[in-house]
N, C-alpha and C positions, 0 to 999 in steps of 0.2 A: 286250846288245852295248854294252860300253864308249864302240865312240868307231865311230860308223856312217859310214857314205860317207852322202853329201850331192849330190842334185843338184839343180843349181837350174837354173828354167826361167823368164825367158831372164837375163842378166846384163847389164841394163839399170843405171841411175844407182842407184835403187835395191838391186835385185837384187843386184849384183854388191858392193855395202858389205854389207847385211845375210849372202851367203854367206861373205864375209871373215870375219864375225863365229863365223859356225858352226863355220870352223877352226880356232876356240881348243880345241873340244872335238869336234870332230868326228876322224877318220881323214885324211878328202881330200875335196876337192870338186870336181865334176865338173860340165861343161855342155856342149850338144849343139853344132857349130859350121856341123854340115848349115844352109843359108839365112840364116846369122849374118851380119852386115855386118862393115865390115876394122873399126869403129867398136867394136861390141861384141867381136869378136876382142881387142883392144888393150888395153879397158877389163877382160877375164877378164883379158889376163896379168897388168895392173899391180898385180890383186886377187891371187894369184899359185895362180887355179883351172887347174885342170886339163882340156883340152879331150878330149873323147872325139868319133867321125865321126859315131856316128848316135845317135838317140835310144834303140833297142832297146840297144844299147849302154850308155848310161845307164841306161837303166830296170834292166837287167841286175846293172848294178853296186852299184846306190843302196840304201841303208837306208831312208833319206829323202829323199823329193823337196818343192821348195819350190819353186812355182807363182807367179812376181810376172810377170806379161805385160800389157799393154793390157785392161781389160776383155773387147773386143768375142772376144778370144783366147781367154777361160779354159776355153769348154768342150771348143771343137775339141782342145786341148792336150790337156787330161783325156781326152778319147775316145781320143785320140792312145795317152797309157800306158797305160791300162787296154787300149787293143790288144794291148800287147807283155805283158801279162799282170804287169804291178806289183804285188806283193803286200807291199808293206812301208807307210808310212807319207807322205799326200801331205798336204801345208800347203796349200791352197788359199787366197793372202792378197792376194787380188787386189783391187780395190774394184770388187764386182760385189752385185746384191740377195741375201739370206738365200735367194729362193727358187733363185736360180740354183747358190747355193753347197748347198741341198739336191739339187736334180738334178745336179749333179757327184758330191756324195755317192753317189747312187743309179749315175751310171757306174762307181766304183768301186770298190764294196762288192760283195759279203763278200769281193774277193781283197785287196782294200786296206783301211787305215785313214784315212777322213780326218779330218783338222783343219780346222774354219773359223779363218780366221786372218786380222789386219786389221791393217794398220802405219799407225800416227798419228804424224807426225813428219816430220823429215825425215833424209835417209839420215845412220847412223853415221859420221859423217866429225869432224875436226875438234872433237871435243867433245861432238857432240850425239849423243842419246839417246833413240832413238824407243821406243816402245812397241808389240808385237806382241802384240796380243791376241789367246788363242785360247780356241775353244772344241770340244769334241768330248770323245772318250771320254776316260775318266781315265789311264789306261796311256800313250796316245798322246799328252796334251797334257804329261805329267810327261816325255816324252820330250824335247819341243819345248824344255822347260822348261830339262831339262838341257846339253842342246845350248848355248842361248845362255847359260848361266851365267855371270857373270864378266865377261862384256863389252859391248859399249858398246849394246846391242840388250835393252832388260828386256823381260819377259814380264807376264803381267795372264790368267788364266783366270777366264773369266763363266762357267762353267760347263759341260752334259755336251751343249746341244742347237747341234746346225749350225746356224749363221746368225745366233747371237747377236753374232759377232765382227764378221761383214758390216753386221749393221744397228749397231752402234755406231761404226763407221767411215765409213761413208755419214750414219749421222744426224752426225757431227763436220763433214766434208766439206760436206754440205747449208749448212753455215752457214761455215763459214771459208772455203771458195770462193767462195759467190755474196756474200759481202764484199767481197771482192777486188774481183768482177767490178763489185758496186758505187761504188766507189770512182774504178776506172776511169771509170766512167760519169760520177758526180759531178765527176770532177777534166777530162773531156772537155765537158763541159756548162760549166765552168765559165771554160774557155781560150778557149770560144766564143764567151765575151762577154769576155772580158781581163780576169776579177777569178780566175783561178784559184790567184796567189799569195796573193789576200787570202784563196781559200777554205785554203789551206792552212796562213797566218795563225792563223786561228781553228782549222782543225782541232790544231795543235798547242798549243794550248791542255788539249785532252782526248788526255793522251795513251795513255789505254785504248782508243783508236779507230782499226780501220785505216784509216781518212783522213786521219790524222797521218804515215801513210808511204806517200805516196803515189808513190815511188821505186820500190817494189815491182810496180806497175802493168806494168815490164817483163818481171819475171821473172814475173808471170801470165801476160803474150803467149808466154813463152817456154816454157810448160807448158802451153798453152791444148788441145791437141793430146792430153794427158793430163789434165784436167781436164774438156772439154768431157764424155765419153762416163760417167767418172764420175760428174756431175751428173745426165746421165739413168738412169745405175742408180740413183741416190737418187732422180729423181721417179716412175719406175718401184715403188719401193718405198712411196712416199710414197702412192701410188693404193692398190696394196694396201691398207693401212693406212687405207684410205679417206679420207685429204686430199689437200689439193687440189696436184698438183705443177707446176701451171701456171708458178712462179715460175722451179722449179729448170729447167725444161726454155727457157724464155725468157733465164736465164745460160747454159743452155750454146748457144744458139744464139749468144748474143756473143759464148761465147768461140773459135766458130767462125770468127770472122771474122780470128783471128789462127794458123789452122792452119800457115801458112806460116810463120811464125815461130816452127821446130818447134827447140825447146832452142839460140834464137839469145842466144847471150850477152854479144855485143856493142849488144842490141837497148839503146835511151835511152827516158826517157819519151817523149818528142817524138816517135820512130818510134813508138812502141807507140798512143802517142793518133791517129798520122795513118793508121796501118793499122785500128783502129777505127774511125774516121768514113768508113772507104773503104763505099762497098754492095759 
């Protein structure tokens, strides 16, 4: 099948760039708008996907289905289609652990094909160019492959086993997050005694360092909410793996503390540092 239906769950910031991208080669794309906010409504049409009412409905229509939700979301989702009996091909790209994205597997195989799949980057807009890596069977990932060919979404296959794409995504995340979150910390520690421009002084000095952008701090508070649940699928895997994920689970409780400050875009350093040192 030349050019598949596509449907993506849900059409979130990311979400809904990466399915733009799929329509250069794709048929159509579809997404569900049962429980959808007027927010995501708004943001599928500007992408200019096509809303169907219910999920069975998509599942119905879809060649492929492409899974970007909250973590805490991606199995209930998965259980979801594999209800409606989905037998074509699910991208599971969510930042969840290798094991979780095997037990998705296991919901739904043999009617379905999955892909583990992991976007490093940030969304296709503007120039940039994330990188979807997947892994799973050969047929299905050459599909994935073809799909985003050509446009602003490349591709990267590790190879035939689920999970390899999760845990290369999580280990990336494990360390460019809890950055971030240190940063914030350093540049809060550092306003609390009045040298935190000299600390930014010297951090720009080195400028391979995210402490050299420490501007960024806001749009951490403004992802925190997305970020937060992902670092504990990384120290979750991290245990696995048998180290120690004490660190990553003590960044996402910081970045807890800026949930409220869920994709605020007008947030400044200044709020983001006074909503951190709040208890």
């Amino acid at each position: 099948m030349d050019q598949p239906t596509v449907g993506i769950l849900h059409p979130g910031s990311m979400g809904a760039a990466v399915a733009a991208c799929a329509a250069t080669n794709g048929a159509s794309i579809v997404w569900c708008e049962a429980g959808r906010s007027a927010a995501s409504a708004a943001r599928a049409a500007r992408f200019g996907l096509t809303a169907v009412a219910t999920l069975p409905e998509l599942v119905d229509r879809s060649d492929i289905v492409i899974s970007l939700c909250p973590p805490a979301a991606a199995e209930d989702l998965a259980r979801d289609v594999a209800g409606h009996g989905f037998a074509g091909v699910y991208v599971e790209a969510n930042a969840i652990s290798p094991e979780r994205a095997q037990r998705i597997a296991a919901l739904l195989e043999p009617d379905a094909t999955v892909v583990d799949g992991g976007v490093v980057g940030s969304p296709p807009l503007g120039g940039k160019t994330p990188t979807l890596y997947l892994s799973g069977a050969v047929t299905a990932t050459e599909r994935i492959e073809a799909l985003f060919a050509g446009t602003a979404v490349r591709t990267a296959v590790l190879g035939t086993e689920v999970g390899k794409a999760s845990a290369l995504k999580l280990a990336y995340a494990s360390f460019q997050k809890t950055s971030r979150v240190l940063v914030a910390l350093a540049v809060g520690m550092a306003r609390e005694y009045g040298v935190d421009q000299e600390l930014i002084e010297v951090a720009s000095k080195r400028t391979d360092s995210y402490l050299s952008e420490p501007q960024y701090v806001a749009k951490t508070a403004a992802r925190a909410w997305r970020w937060g649940p992902e670092l504990e699928e990384a120290a979750d895997t991290l245990a696995a793996a048998g180290l120690p994920p004490e660190m990553l689970r003590a960044a996402a409780s910081t970045l807890a503390r800026w949930d409220d400050a869920k994709d605020d875009g007008e947030l400044t350093l200044t709020d983001a540092l006074d909503r951190l040192s709040q208890p």
